[in-house]
TIZATOR-66886 format. One record per residue (C-alpha): x, y, z. Coordinates in steps of 0.02 Angstrom, whole numbers, plus 50000, padded with zeros to 5 digits. Layout:
! TIZATOR-66886
XYZ...
! end
This chain:
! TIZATOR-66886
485565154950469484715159750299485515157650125487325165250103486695180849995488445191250006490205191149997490265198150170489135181250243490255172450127491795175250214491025176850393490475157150382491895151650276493215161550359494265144350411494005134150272494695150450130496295149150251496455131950276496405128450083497715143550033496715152149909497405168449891496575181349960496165192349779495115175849714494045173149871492695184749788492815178549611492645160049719491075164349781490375171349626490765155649560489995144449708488435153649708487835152849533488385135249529489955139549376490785127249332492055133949175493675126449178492895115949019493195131148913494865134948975495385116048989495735099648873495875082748938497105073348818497355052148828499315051148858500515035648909499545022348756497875027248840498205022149008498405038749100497585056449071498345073149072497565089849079498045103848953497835123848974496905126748789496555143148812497685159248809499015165848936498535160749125499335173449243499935165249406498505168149545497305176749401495825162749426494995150049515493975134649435492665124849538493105106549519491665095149560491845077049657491295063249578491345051449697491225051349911491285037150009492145029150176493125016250145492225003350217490735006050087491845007649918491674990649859489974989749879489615007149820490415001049646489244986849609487824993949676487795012349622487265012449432488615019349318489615022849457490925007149400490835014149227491185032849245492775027049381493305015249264493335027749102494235040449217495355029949280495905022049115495415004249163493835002049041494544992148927495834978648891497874981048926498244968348779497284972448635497854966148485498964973748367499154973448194500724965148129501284967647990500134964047808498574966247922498804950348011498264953248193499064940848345497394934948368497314927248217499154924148182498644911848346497274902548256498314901548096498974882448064500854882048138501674871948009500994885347866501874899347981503404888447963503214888547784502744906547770504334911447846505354898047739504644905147576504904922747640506874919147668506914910747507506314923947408507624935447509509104923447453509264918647653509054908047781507884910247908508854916848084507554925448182505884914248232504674920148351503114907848391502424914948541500614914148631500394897348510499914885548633501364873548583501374858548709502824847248714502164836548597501974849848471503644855148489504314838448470503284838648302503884853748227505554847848217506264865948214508094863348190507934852748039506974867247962507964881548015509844874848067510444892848039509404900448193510064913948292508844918148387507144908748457505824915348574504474901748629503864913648760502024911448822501734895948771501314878348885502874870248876503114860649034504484846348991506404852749049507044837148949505964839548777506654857748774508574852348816508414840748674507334851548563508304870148575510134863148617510224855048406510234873948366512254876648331512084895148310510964900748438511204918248521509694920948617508074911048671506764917048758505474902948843504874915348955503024914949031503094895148997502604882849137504274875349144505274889149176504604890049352504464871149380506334869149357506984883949479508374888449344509004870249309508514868149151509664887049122511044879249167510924863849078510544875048902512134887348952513224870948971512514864748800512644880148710514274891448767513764902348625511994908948691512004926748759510064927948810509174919248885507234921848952507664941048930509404939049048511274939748987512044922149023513704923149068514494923648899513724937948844514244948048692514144960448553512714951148508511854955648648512494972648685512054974448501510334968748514509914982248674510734993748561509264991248429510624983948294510164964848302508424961148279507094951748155507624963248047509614960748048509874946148165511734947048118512854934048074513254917548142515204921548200516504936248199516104954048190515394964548086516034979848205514034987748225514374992148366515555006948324514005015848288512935014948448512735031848557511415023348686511345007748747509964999948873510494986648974509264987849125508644971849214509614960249097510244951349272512104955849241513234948649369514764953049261515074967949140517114963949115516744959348949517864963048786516294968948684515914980948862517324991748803517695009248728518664998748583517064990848532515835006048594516925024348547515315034748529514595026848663513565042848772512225037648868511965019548955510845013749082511245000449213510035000049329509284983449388510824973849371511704966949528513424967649435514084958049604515544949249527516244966549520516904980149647516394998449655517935001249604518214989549454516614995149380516945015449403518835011949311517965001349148516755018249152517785031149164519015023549002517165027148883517835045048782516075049348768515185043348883514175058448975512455051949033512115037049149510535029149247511355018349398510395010549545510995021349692511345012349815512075000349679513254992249616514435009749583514165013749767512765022649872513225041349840512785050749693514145064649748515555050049747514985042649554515155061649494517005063949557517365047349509516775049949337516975071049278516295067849102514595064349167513455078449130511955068749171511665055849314509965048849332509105059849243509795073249333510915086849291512685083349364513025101549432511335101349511511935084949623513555092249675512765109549726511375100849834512695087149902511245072449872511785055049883510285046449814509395052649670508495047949522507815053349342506075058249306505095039749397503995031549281502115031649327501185018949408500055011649260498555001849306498524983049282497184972049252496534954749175495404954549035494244945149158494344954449294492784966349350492714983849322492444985849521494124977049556494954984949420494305004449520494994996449693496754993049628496815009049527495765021749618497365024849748498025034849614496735048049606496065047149777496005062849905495535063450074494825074650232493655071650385492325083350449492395091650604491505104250712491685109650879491295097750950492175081850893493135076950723492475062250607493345045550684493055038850503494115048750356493065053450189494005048650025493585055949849493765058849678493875072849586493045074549425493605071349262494525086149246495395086349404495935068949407496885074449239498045084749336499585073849344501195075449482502515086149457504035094549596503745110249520501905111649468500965124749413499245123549478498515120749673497015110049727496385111649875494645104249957493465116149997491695115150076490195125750050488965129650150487705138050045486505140050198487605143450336487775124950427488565109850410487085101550347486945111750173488895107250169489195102749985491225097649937492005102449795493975106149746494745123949712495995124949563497075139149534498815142949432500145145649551501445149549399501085157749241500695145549106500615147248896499425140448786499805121348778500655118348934500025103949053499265108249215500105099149344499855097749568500985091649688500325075349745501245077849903501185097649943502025102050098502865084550123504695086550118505925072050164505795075650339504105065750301504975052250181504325061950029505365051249909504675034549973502975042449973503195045749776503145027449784501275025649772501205033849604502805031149535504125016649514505375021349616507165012149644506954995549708508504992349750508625006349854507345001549987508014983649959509544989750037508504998650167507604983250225508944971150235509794984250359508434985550459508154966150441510044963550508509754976850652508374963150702509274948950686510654954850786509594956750955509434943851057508664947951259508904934451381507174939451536508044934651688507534921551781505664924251871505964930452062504604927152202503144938852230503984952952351502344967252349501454965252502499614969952549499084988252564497724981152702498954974452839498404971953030496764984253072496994994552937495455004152890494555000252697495395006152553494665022152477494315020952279493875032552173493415025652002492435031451802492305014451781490355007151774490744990251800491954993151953490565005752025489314992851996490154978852033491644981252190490464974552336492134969752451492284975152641494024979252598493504993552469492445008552493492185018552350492065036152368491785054152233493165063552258494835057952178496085068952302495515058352444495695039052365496955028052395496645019252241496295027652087495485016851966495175026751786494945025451610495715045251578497595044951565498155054551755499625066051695500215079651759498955091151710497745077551768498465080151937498455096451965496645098051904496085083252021497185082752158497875067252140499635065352226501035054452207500515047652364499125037552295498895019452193498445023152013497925009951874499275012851767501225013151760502325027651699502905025351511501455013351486501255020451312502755008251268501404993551265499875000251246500245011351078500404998950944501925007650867502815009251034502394990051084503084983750912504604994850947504824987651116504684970851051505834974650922507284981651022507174967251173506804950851054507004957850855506104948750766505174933950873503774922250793502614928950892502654944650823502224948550636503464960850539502844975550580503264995050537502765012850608502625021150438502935038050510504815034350521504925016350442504235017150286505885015450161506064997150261504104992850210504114995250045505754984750033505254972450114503474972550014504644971549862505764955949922504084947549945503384953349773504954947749679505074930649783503314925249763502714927349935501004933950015500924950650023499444955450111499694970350247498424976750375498674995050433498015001650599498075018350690499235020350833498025023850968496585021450890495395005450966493884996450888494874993950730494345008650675495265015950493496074999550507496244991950327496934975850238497494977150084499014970749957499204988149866500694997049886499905012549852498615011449936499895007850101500765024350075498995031950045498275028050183499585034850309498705052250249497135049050380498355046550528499935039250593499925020050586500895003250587500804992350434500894974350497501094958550381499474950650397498974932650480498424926650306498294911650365497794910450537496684894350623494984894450600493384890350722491964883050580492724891150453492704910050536494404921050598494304923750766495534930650920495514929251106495474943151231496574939651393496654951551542498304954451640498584960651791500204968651815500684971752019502594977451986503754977551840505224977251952505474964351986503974957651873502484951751943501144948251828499334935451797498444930051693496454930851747495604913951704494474925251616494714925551420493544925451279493504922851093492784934050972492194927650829491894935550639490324933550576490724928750404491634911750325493624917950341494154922050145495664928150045494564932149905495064954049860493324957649871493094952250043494464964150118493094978450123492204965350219492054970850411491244953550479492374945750380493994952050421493824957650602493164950850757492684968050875490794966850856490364976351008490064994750902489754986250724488874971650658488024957850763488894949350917489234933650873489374926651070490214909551112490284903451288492384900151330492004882351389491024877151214492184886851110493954876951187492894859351197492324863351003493814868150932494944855151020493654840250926493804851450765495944854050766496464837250877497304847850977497484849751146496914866751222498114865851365499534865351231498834881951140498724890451319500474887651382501144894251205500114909951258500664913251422502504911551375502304924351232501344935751384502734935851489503844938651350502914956651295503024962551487504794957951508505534966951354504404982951430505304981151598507044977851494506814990351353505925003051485506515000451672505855017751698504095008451684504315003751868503225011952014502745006952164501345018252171500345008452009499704991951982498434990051822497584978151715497854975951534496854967151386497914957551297497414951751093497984936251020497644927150875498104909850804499154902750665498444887250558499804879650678499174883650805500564898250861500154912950958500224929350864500374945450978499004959350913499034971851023499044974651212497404989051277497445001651438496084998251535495244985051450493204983351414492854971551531490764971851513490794953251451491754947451598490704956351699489144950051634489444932851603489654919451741490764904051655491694889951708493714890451724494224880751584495784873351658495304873451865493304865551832492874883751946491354892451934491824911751903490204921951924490534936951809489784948551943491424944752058492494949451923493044965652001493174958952157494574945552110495594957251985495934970052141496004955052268497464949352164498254971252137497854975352296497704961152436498864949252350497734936252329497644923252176495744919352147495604915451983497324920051932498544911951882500464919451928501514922151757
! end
């Protein structure tokens, strides 16, 4: 087709695409006006302003009045890429780093300095001779007619020695409050003896110092035992906490006023707000926690405080006795219960919970709510590349689609970026502008296809106003929406805590005892003279390769005895082909419960719970509240938190990804449903490369079970040295194994690869290989406990089993495959690792339905 010259052409080729993005109809002619002379003019119309200390972008409407639906702005994308190739793209592609980088706020440094106060930076506060801070702040007291009661000497690199040196309480005996935070203090017993002289001392902060973690909170409890009169400690209320340190969230104690060294001086009559999130408050019955001390007291905020020394009930009472009290932020589920609705009736004053107004809640009957979330803000180390810094951050901005045309859709999804301007456009529940991917096609055909994104107003909006989107348009709760906020926002922790610990109990309470294994019962289909067995089969290798007597293959599917196919036979498939339930088909009924990886992790789940052989794993489509809970235990406890996310039915790890982002988990469900798995970060090695085996099992019955294990297996091998380095989870060869459709095939005979790697581990191959076959059985018999309906007498089938290795040496179950590839096992001959055979590859066929069909056992072994 020539160039799009009209409106009418216009519309003709881009009929789909103008109603798949939901432009309204009026602006589809001012769109291609735009698109055709190449206008580009929401500059004019548009200001990008720095927002949230530089570290975020919004977008501003500078000109006039914008009518709802009046316009349409071309946004252009700035960057296109598959996955796979970002990384790469980023250090390779000049300025590419740079632009990302500047729109995406991560171009320069979190902590710059600031100035303190009389022009002295922290830098060079740093570099400034300790002792003559001392002194400065000694002189500064003296000339105030005080004593000095507030010191802060953090980011100094004081040692222990140092500290010994200083001799701090000689100096300042009147200290209330010390922070040492940042510093590389590693000694528990200097600092006892150093910070426990201090008679006076409120609050001490050694946070961010090497000891705090080497002593696991002993070195707390021996300063609280030393010093009943400390309130705070490393940013935490101790247990004797105050109206010091109710005053001090309240903004009354500080360097300013550190307050006095006993009694009252009643400040706390005056405070209206007080902030005492994530102190780690286990106990608020406290005589300074009450509306004698606190009258005004309006708003407060709680959350992040496990407050489990008290009941629901307790806690509601001490609220409800504050006069004024009309506006509080409470974990829900939390310490005041899990419903929003219950809080309200318990406490009538409130006007305000969460952030949200009270009426509101009780109309809409929601349990769990929250207040506007605070953003996601990038975070990076001074150090760290610009490339990595655009990896972590880029899930923020990214968009996605795939290209399609009659034929087929894209197997791989496109991701993007808008432009400057349209990565300003920040989330909001009630926005006022759409975006919507569009594609051009200036010449009629996919191959003059040029991207951009459409932006319109969807409300009226003033001079002034920001221009906001709905990150997740069209994604109610139905679809988790609220967890899904998650990638851009910091949503309540506590709440998918809860979440995951239920679903962690729900585990732990199953427990499936297989029975015990029964003797083979299926008999031969060729018994006496019976004639050969028809077979009709797709399969190459089984055309090329089934030479037995007992098998004649033949075209025509309605007249096999045996169908042997790669295409799933439903009913449709029947009807079409003629197949009846009268014949042997490879593959059981409810089969999906293996083969789909969220269905075989469910399986698992509800037979076993939680077994070592399996790795936690969770369909995000339904499960996704439990993930990011469990991704926040292991944040908060320290542990590994590296994820790998695969399609349900997708093979040849295709849009599979690893990765450690949160965001980028919930992200990445847009390309598909998927399981997020806790990845082997540690799994054995052969020379220094990941690898997994391939088994084949052939399944005769599942009631009762009768199931082997070919002697056929092979390893496949990455191609690159195994690494937890970030920038090597973009790496393919690195990461995965599946080299048959990408990369080069890095072969290994079985024989070499079980004699090598028993001299490189000391370990006995025999001993890996049982492990295996147990965990086998174990997948097929919680399919023929979880689904008995699995059972047919009319299907026997073969399945390729995945399995990878721990550094001990454990098997890990990685997914279980329909109809397996089974090219390599056709075209390699190899010797039987445990039985010394000789198992020419070109007989492969032969022995898998000599063992379905005849009830033989030629290399098989019986599970």
């Amino acid at each position: 087709m020539s160039r799009i010259e009209t409106f009418e052409d216009f519309v003709k080729v881009h009929g789909l695409l103008l109603t798949a993005s939901g432009l309204p109809q009026p602006l589809h002619e001012r769109l291609f006006k735009k698109l055709s002379t190449d206008t580009f003019d929401g500059g004019a119309r548009f200001q990008i302003e720095l927002c949230e200390d530089g570290r975020q972008r919004r977008l501003v409407l500078t000109s006039g009045f914008m009518g709802k639906e009046s316009d349409v702005f071309l946004v252009d994308h700035a960057w296109t890429f598959r996955l796979s190739d970002a990384y790469k793209q980023l250090q390779e592609v000049p300025g590419l780093a740079q632009r990302m980088a500047v729109l995406m706020c991560v171009d320069g440094d979190l902590n710059v300095d600031e100035e303190a106060e009389g022009g002295t930076s922290i830098a060079e506060a740093g570099s400034m001779c300790i002792e003559d801070m001392l002194e400065h702040e000694l002189c500064k007291a003296k000339e105030n007619k005080d004593t000095v009661r507030w010191l802060e000497l953090d980011e100094l690199n004081i040692n222990d020695d140092t500290l010994l040196s200083l001799n701090l309480s000689a100096k300042f005996p009147d200290l209330i409050a010390l922070s040492l935070c940042g510093n590389r203090l590693e000694s528990a017993d200097i600092i006892f003896h150093e910070v426990t002289k201090f008679k006076h001392l409120k609050a001490l902060w050694l946070n961010n110092n090497p000891v705090v973690e080497k002593c696991d909170g002993c070195l707390a409890d021996k300063i609280l035992q030393a010093c009943p009169g400390l309130e705070i400690l490393n940013s935490s209320f101790t247990h004797n906490f105050g109206e010091w340190a109710l005053g001090f969230c309240a903004d009354v104690y500080g360097k300013d006023n550190p307050g006095q060294h006993c009694g009252s001086d009643h400040k706390l009559h005056e405070v209206t707000s007080l902030d005492i999130s994530g102190r780690g408050i286990h106990n608020l019955a406290n005589k300074a926690f009450s509306p004698a001390m606190m009258p005004s007291l309006s708003y407060l905020n709680l959350r992040g405080n496990s407050l489990e020394e008290n009941s629901a009930s307790e806690l509601l009472e001490v609220l409800k006795q504050f006069p004024s009290l009309n506006a509080l932020e409470v974990d829900i589920p939390g310490p005041l219960g899990e419903s929003a609705v219950v809080i309200l009736e318990s406490l009538p004053n409130l006007s305000s919970l969460n952030g949200v107004c009270a009426t509101k809640i009780l109309e809409a009957g929601k349990h769990v709510i929250d207040s506007i979330l605070e953003p996601r803000l990038p975070e990076w180390k001074p150090e760290e590349p610009l490339a990595d810094r655009v990896i972590n951050a880029m899930w923020h901005y990214l968009m996605t689609y795939r290209l399609a045309d009659e034929e087929k859709i894209d197997e791989t999804p496109a991701w993007y970026v808008m432009d400057e301007l349209g990565s300003a456009l920040r989330h909001s529940d009630e926005p006022n502008f759409m975006v919507a991917p569009f594609l051009y096609m200036p010449e009629g055909n996919l191959a003059s296809a040029v991207s951009y994104s459409l932006l319109w107003p969807i409300q009226n909006a003033q001079q002034g106003d920001e221009c906001t989107r709905d990150y997740l348009y069209g994604i109610g709760e139905d679809k988790q929406r609220s967890a899904r906020l998650t990638a851009w926002f910091h949503t309540p922790e506590n709440y998918f805590i809860k979440e995951y610990e239920k679903h962690r109990n729900e585990l732990e309470s199953r427990s499936f005892t297989p029975p015990s294994a029964m003797s083979l019962v299926t008999k031969s289909l060729l018994e006496g003279d019976r004639c050969p067995l028809r077979v009709y089969t797709d399969i190459p290798q089984v055309e090329e390769f089934l030479k037995r007597p007992e098998f004649i293959l033949i075209s025509d599917p309605k007249d096999a005895h045996i169908i042997w196919t790669s295409m799933q036979v439903d009913e449709d498939t029947k009807r079409a082909t003629g197949i009846t339930d009268d014949q042997i088909i490879n593959q059981f009924p409810y089969e999906a419960c293996v083969v789909m990886k969220h269905h075989l992790a469910e399986t698992v789940q509800k037979a076993y719970g939680s077994p070592d052989w399996l790795q936690p794993t969770y369909n995000l489509e339904v499960q996704l509240s439990q993930l990011i809970g469990d991704y926040y235990i292991r944040k908060r406890d320290g542990l590994n938190n590296l994820w790998i996310l695969k399609p349900w039915n997708m093979a040849r790890t295709i849009d599979t990804t690893v990765t450690d982002n949160i965001s980028a988990i919930i992200r990445l469900m847009e390309t598909g449903p998927k399981i997020c798995q806790k990845y082997i970060e540690h799994p054995a090695l052969f020379q220094g490369k990941k690898f997994d085996i391939r088994y084949i099992v052939l399944v005769r019955s599942i009631n009762p079970l009768e199931i082997f294990l070919s002697d056929v297996f092979w390893v496949r091998l990455a191609n690159n040295p195994y690494s937890l380095e970030k920038n090597s989870f973009f790496d393919y060869e690195t990461h995965f194994t599946v080299m048959n459709y990408r990369g080069r095939i890095n072969h290994k005979n079985t024989p070499d690869f079980v004699r090598e790697f028993e001299e490189e581990h000391k370990v006995k191959w025999s001993d890996v290989h049982e492990r295996v076959k147990k965990m086998i059985r174990s997948v097929f018999e919680a399919a023929a406990f979880v689904h008995p309906e699995m059972h047919s007498p009319m299907s026997r089938a073969i399945y390729g089993v995945d399995v990878m290795l721990d550094s001990s040496f454990k098997p890990k179950l990685l997914e279980v495959t329909y109809c397996p590839d089974c090219t390599r096992a056709c075209k390699y001959d190899m010797v039987s690792v445990f039985k010394g055979e000789e198992m020419r590859g070109s007989n492969f066929f032969n022995d898998v339905f000599g063992c379905l069909f005849l009830n033989e056992t030629t290399h098989v072994s019986p599970l």
